[in-house]
C-alpha positions in Angstrom: -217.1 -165.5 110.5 -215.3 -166.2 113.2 -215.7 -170.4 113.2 -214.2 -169.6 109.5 -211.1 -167.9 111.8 -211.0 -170.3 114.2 -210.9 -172.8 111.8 -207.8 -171.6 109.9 -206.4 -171.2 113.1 -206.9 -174.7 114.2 -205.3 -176.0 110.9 -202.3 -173.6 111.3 -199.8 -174.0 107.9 -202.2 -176.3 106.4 -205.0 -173.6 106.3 -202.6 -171.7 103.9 -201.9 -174.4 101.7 -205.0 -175.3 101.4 -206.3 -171.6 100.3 -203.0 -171.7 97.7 -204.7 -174.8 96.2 -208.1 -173.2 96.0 -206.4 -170.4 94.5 -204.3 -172.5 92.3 -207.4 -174.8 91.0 -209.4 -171.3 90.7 -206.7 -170.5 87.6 -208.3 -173.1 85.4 -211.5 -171.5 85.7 -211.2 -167.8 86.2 -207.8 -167.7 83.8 -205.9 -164.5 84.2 -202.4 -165.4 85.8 -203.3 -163.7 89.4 -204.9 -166.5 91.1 -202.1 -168.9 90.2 -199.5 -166.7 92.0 -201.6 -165.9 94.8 -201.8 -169.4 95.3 -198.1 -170.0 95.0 -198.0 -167.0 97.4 -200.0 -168.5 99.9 -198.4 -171.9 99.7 -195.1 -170.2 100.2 -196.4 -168.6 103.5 -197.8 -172.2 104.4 -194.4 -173.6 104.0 -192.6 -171.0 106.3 -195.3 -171.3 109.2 -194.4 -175.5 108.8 -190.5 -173.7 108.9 -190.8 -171.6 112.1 -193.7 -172.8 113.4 -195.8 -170.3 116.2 -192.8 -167.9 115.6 -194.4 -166.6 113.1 -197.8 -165.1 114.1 -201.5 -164.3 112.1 -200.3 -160.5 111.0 -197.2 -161.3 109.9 -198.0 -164.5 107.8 -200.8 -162.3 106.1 -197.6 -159.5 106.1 -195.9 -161.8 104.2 -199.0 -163.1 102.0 -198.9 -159.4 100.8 -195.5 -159.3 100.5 -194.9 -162.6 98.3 -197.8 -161.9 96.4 -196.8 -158.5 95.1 -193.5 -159.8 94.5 -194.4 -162.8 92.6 -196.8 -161.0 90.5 -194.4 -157.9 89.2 -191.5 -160.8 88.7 -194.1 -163.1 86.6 -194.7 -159.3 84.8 -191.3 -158.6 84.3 -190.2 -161.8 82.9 -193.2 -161.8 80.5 -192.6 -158.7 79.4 -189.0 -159.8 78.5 -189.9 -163.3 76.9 -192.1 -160.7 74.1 -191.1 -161.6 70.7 -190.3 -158.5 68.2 -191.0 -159.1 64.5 -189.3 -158.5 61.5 -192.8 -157.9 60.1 -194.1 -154.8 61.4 -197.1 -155.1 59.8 -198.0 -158.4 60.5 -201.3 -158.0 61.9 -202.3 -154.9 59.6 -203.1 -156.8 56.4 -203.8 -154.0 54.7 -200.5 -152.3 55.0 -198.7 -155.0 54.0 -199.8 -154.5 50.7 -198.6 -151.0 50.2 -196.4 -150.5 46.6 -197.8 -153.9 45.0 -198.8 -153.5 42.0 -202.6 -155.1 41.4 -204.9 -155.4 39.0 -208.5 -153.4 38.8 -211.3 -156.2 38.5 -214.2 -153.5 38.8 -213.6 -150.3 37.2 -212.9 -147.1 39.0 -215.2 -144.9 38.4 -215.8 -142.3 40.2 -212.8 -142.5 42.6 -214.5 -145.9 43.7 -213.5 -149.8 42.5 -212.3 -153.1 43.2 -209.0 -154.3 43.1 -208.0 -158.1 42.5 -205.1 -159.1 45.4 -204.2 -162.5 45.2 -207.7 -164.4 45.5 -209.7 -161.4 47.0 -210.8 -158.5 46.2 -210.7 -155.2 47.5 -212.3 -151.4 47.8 -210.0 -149.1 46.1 -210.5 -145.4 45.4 -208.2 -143.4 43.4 -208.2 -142.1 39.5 -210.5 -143.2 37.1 -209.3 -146.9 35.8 -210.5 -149.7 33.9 -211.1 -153.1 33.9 -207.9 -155.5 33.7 -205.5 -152.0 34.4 -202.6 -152.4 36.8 -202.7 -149.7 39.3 -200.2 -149.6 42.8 -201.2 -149.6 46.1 -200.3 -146.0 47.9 -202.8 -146.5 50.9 -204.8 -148.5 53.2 -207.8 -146.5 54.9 -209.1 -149.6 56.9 -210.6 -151.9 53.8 -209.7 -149.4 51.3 -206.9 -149.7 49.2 -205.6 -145.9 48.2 -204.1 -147.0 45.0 -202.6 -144.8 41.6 -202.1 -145.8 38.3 -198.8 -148.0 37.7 
C-alpha cells in the first residue's frame, strides 16, 4: 500500500489525471453517470495541483476531490432533473388506460362476467354484463389486462 502512495506521490498532478481517466474509461463499462463525474472531478483536482503546484497539499487535494465530486454530481442531478420531458399523454405508458370510453366490439361472448374484446388487431379480457358476439360494449376500466367494459 504504501509503494501505491508513494507512487502517486511521485507523479504529483499527473497521478490525479490519470485516476480521472480510469474513472472516466470505467463509465463505458460500469454505466451509471457516477464514475464519469468522479473522473472529471479528479481531473479538475489534477489541473489545480499543475495551477498551484506544492501549495496545495495531499489532504486538501483529496478535500477538494470530495468537494468537486459532490458538487458535480447534485449539478449533473439538477440539470437532469430539469431537462425531463412532461407529456401531453398522461397515459402513455399505461396502454390499458388509454383505452378508457372507446367503444369496442365483443369477439368472445361475455358470459359469465368474463370475454374478449376486439381493440384494433388484439384482443382483450373483459368482464362486465353478459354480451354477445359482434356487440359494441365501452370501456369503463382497466384492472391490469382486463378491460372493465358496459354495454354501449
Amino acid at each position: 500500500m504504501s509503494t501505491l502512495i508513494d507512487l502517486a506521490t511521485s507523479l504529483g498532478p499527473w497521478s490525479w489525471v490519470i485516476a480521472g481517466v480510469i474513472l472516466m474509461a470505467l463509465e463505458t463499462v460500469i454505466p451509471g453517470v457516477y464514475f464519469l463525474w468522479f473522473g472529471v472531478s479528479a481531473v479538475a483536482v489534477g489541473l489545480l495541483g499543475f495551477v498551484f503546484g506544492d501549495a496545495l497539499s495531499h489532504p486538501w487535494q483529496l478535500v477538494l476531490f470530495a468537494l468537486i465530486s459532490v458538487a458535480t454530481v447534485i449539478w449533473i442531478r439538477n440539470v437532469a432533473n430539469l431537462q425531463q420531458v412532461e407529456s401531453e399523454d398522461k397515459d402513455l405508458n399505461q396502454r390499458s388506460a388509454q383505452y378508457l370510453g372507446r367503444v369496442v366490439v365483443v369477439e368472445d361472448a361475455i358470459t359469465g362476467g368474463r370475454g374478449r374484446v376486439r381493440v384494433d388487431d388484439t384482443l382483450w379480457l373483459a368482464s362486465g354484463a353478459d354480451a354477445p358476439k359482434g356487440a359494441r360494449v365501452r370501456i369503463t376500466g382497466a384492472h391490469g389486462i382486463v378491460f372493465t367494459v358496459e354495454p354501449a
